[in-house]
Structures are given as structure tokens and as C-alpha cells.
VEXGUZA-755772 format. One line per field, with one value per residue (C-alpha): x, y, z; residue in three letters; chain. Coordinates in nm, 3 decimals, padded with zeros to 5 digits, m for minus. Layout:
px <- c(X  ...) .
py <- c(Y  ...) .
pz <- c(Z  ...) .
aa <- c(ALA  ...) .
ch <- c(A  ...) .
This chain:
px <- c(13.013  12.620  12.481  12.196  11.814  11.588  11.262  11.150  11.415  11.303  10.957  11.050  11.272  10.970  10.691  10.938  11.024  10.669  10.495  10.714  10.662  10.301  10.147  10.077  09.831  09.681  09.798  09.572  09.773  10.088  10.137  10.099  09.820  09.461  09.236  08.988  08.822  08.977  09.072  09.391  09.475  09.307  09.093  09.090  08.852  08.523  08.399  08.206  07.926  07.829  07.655  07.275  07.007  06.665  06.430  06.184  06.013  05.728  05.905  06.109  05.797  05.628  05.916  05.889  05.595  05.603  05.837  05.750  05.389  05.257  05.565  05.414  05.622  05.905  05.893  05.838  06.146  06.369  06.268  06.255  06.614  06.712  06.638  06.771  07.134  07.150  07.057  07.322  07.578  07.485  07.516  07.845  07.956  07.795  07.992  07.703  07.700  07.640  07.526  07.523  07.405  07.541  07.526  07.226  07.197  06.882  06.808  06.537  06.418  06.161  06.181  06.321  06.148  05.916  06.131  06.453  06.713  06.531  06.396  06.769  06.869  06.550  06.650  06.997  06.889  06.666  06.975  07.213  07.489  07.663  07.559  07.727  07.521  07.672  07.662  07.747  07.777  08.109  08.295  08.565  08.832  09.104  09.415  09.153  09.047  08.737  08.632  08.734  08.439  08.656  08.648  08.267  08.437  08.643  08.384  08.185  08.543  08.439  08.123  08.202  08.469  08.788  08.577  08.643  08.455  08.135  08.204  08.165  07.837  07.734  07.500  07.610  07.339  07.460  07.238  07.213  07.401  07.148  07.332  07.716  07.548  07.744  07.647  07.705  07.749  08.077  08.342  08.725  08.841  08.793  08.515  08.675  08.291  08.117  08.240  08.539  08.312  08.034  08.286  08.449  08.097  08.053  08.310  08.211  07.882  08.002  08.244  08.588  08.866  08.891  09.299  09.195  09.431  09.438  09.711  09.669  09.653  10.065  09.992  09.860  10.062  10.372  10.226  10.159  10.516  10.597  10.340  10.494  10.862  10.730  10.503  10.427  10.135  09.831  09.509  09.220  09.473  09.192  08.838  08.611) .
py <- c(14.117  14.256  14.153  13.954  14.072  14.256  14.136  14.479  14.426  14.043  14.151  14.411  14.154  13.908  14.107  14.241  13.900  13.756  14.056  14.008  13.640  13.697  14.007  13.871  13.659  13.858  13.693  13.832  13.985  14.145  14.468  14.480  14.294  14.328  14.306  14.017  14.082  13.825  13.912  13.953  14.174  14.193  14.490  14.700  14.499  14.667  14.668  14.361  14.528  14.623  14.298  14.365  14.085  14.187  13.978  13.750  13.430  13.629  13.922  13.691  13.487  13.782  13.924  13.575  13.552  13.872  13.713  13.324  13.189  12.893  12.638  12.762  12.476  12.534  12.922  12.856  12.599  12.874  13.152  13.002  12.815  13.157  13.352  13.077  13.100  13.455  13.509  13.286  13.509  13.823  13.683  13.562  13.915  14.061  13.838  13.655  13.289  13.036  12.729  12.374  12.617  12.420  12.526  12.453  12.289  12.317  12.074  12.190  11.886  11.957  11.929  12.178  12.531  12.517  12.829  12.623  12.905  13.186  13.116  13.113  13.417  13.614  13.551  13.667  13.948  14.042  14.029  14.162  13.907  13.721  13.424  13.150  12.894  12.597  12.299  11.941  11.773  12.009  11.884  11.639  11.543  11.792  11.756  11.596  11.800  11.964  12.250  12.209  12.230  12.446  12.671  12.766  12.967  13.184  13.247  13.400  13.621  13.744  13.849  14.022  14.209  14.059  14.094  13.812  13.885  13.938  13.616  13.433  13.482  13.432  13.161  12.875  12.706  12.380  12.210  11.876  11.763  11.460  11.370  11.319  11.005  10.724  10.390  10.060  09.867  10.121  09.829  09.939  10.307  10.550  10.762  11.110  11.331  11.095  10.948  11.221  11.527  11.421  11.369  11.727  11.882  11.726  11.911  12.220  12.176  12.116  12.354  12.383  12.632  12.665  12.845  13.186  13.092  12.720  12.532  12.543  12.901  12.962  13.342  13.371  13.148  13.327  13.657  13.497  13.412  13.736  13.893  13.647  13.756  14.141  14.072  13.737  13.516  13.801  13.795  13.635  13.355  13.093  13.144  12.993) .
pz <- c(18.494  18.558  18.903  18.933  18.699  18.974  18.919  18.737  18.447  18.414  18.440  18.149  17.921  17.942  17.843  17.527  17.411  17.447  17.315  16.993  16.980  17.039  16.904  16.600  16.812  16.985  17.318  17.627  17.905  17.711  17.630  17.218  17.238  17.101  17.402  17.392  17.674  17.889  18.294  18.284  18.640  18.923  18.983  19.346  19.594  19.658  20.025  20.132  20.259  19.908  19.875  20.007  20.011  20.130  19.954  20.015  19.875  19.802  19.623  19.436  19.309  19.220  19.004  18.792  18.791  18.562  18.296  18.329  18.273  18.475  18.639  19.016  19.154  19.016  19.086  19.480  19.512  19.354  19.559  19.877  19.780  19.673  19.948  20.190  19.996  19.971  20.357  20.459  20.228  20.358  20.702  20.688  20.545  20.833  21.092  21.192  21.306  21.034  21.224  21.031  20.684  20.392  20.052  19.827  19.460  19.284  18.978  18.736  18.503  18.229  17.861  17.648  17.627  17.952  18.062  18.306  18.149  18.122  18.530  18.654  18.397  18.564  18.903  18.879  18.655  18.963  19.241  19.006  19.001  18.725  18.575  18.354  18.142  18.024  17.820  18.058  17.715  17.622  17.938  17.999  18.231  18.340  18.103  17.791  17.515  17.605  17.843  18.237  18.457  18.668  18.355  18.463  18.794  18.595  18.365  18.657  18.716  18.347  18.422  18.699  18.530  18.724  19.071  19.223  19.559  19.354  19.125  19.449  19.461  19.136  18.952  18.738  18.553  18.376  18.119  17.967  18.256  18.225  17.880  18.126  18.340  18.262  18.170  18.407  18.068  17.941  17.885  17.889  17.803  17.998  18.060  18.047  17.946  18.169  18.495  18.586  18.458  18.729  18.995  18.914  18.890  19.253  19.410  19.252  19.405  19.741  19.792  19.675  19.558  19.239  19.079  18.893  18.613  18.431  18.381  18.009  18.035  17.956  17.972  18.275  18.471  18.369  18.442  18.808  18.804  18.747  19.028  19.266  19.214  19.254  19.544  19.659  19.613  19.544  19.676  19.471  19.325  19.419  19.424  19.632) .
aa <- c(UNK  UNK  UNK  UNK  UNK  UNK  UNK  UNK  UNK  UNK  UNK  UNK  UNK  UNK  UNK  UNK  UNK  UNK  UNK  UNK  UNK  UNK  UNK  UNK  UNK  UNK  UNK  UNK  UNK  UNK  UNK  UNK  UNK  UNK  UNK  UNK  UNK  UNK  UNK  UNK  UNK  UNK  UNK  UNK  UNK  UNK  UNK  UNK  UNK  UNK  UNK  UNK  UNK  UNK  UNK  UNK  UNK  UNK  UNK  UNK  UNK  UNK  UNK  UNK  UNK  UNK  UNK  UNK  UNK  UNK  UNK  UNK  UNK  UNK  UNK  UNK  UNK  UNK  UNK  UNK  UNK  UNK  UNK  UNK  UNK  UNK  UNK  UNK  UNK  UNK  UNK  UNK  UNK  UNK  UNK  UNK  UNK  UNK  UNK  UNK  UNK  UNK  UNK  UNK  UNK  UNK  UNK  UNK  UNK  UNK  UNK  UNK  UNK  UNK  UNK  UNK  UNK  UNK  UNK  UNK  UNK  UNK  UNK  UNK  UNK  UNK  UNK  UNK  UNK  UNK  UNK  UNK  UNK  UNK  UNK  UNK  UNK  UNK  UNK  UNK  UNK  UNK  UNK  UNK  UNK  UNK  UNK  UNK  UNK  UNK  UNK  UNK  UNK  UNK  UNK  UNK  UNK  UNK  UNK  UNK  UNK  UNK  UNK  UNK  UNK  UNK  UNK  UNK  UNK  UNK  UNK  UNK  UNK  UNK  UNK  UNK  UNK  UNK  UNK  UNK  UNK  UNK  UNK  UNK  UNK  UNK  UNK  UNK  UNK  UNK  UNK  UNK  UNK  UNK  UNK  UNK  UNK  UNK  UNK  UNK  UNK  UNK  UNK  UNK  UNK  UNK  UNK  UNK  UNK  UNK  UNK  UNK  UNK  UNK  UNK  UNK  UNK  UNK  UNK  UNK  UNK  UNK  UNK  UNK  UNK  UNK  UNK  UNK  UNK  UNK  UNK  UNK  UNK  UNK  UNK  UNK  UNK  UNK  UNK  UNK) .
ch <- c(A  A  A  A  A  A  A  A  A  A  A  A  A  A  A  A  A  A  A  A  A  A  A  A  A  A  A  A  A  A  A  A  A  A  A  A  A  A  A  A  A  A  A  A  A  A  A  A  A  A  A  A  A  A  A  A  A  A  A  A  A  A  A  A  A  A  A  A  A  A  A  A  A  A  A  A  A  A  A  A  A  A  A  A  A  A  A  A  A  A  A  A  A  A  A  A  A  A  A  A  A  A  A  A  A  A  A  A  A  A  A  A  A  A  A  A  A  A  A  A  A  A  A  A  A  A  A  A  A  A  A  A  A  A  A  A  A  A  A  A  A  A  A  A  A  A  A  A  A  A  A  A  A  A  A  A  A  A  A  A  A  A  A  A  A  A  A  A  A  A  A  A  A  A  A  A  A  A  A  A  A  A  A  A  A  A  A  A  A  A  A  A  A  A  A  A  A  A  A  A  A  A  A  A  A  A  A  A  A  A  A  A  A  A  A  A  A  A  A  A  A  A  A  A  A  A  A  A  A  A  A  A  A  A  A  A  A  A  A  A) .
């Protein structure tokens, strides 16, 4: 009688049985499969100290006002907000004391095609980090059909190429989220692109952690299985 599977054989016998049961698919994260483009493994984490904010309202302001004709007002908000967020980040890689600093949200109302998208696409452009744009209308409730508002996170891990570290300090620009305000007057049912979407949204604007991997995402969680058995619980599993 064999002795007990070492984690390398069941690591092996796994990826062979879903690689036939899912190659045809095209299945990110097993060997066989056609890459999609889809994080799948963790990439080496670069140094903290990479990250370098030296900007100022003024430079900031200056660089839209370059790509983005009139909206002065709206221009000064988002470089001084800007430059007040991305301060506090580099400080807190630098060690320094944070006092009472608490992260800020910006909301940008105008009708469509004054320029809201193409501001916050400029301004990340200019400090190089990634940004995510999405619809609020496409949301619902975790476990509904829909997207997951926690989805918008590891988008940001896309865009930054599986670096989570960087993906931290990305931008997520939500639109419509205007159309997602629920009404007093709703009678029975329940709400699940209205009501739970804002209250998810909310904790993603305050601060929260956020899993790498969905639960819907059967791939991944049974490569994370599979990590865990070889090595324990890795780095970078949540992101913040």
C-alpha cells in the first residue's frame, strides 16, 4: 500500500486532470492553457521605495491644463486632493508619522462629455499608476449575477501586471454611480444593484481588504489551495 500524496504529486495529479478537463476552455492558470491575460501567480515584490511622489498642486494643474480646456474648479480640487493622497502614501512608505490622515474620495458631477474620465485618466497617466474605470450601473450584490464591486481591486492587480504593492495605489474611477441610488418608494424584493452595491462601494471607499481571488473564481481558489499545502498562506492573498 503507497504512503500518503506529498503535496508535489497532488499538486502534479491536479493540474493533469484539470488541464484535460479544461484545455479545451481555455481555463486561466493551468498548464495547457491559452493565456488570457488574467493574473494568475504572483510576481517578485519590487522595493517600496520605488514609489516617488514629488508633485505639487501647481504642477499637477498645469499638466491638465494641457489636455483639458476650461473646468478650473474642478482641476484645483483634483490636484490639491491628489497631491494630499499621494503625500500621505509616500510618507507612510518612508516610516513617517501619519497623524489623523484619512483617505480621500473625490466625486466629479457634470453631464456627459465635459471631460470627468478623461481628467482622472490624465492624472494617473501623469503619476504613472493604474487605473480602472467602471460602470456603477453593471454592479450587484455579492453572490447575484452581475459584476462584484470588489471585482474593481483586482482589476487594478491587472493593470499592474500581478503587482499588488503598486495596485494599492492605484485609481478607480466609477461612473454612473448616480444611476445605483435607491428609491424610498422600492416596495418588497430586494434591492441587490441598488441598496447592497452602495453599501459595498462604501467600504471600498473607506478602507477595507479586499481577497485577490473571488469566490466564483474555481481556478484560482484551487490553485490557492494548492500554494497553501506547498507553502502556507502567501503574501498578497488580500489587498488592501
Amino acid at each position: 500500500m503507497s504512503g500518503p500524496t506529498s503535496p508535489d504529486e497532488f499538486q502534479k495529479q491536479m493540474q493533469d486532470f484539470l488541464q484535460k478537463q479544461f484545455k479545451t476552455f481555455g481555463t486561466p492558470g493551468f498548464a495547457g492553457a491559452e493565456p488570457t491575460g488574467t493574473v494568475t501567480q504572483a510576481k517578485p515584490e519590487p522595493a517600496r521605495d520605488d514609489f516617488d511622489f514629488s508633485y505639487k498642486p501647481r504642477d499637477v494643474k498645469t499638466h491638465l491644463d494641457r489636455y483639458v480646456i476650461k473646468q478650473e474648479e474642478a482641476k484645483k480640487v483634483l490636484s490639491v486632493a491628489l497631491c494630499d493622497h499621494y503625500n500621505a502614501v509616500r510618507q507612510a512608505f518612508d516610516g513617517e508619522e501619519q497623524g489623523h490622515y484619512t483617505k480621500q474620495n473625490v466625486m466629479l458631477i457634470g453631464p456627459t462629455g465635459v471631460g470627468k474620465t478623461y481628467l482622472i485618466r490624465s492624472i494617473a497617466e501623469l503619476i504613472g499608476v493604474p487605473f480602472v474605470k467602471a460602470d456603477a450601473t453593471k454592479f450587484s450584490e455579492t453572490g447575484y449575477v452581475g459584476g462584484d464591486v470588489e471585482d474593481l481591486v483586482r482589476d487594478l492587480v491587472r493593470q499592474a501586471d500581478g503587482d499588488v504593492d503598486r495596485a494599492r495605489y492605484g485609481i478607480i474611477y466609477i461612473d454612473e454611480i448616480d444611476k445605483i441610488a435607491s428609491s424610498s418608494e422600492q416596495q418588497g424584493g430586494r434591492d441587490v444593484s441598488g441598496q447592497g452595491v452602495q453599501t459595498t462601494l462604501l467600504k471600498l471607499m473607506e478602507e477595507t481588504e479586499v481577497p485577490a481571488r473571488s469566490q466564483h473564481d474555481m481556478a484560482g481558489q484551487i490553485q490557492a489551495m494548492m500554494e497553501g499545502m506547498r507553502g502556507g498562506k502567501k503574501e498578497g492573498d488580500t489587498i488592501n
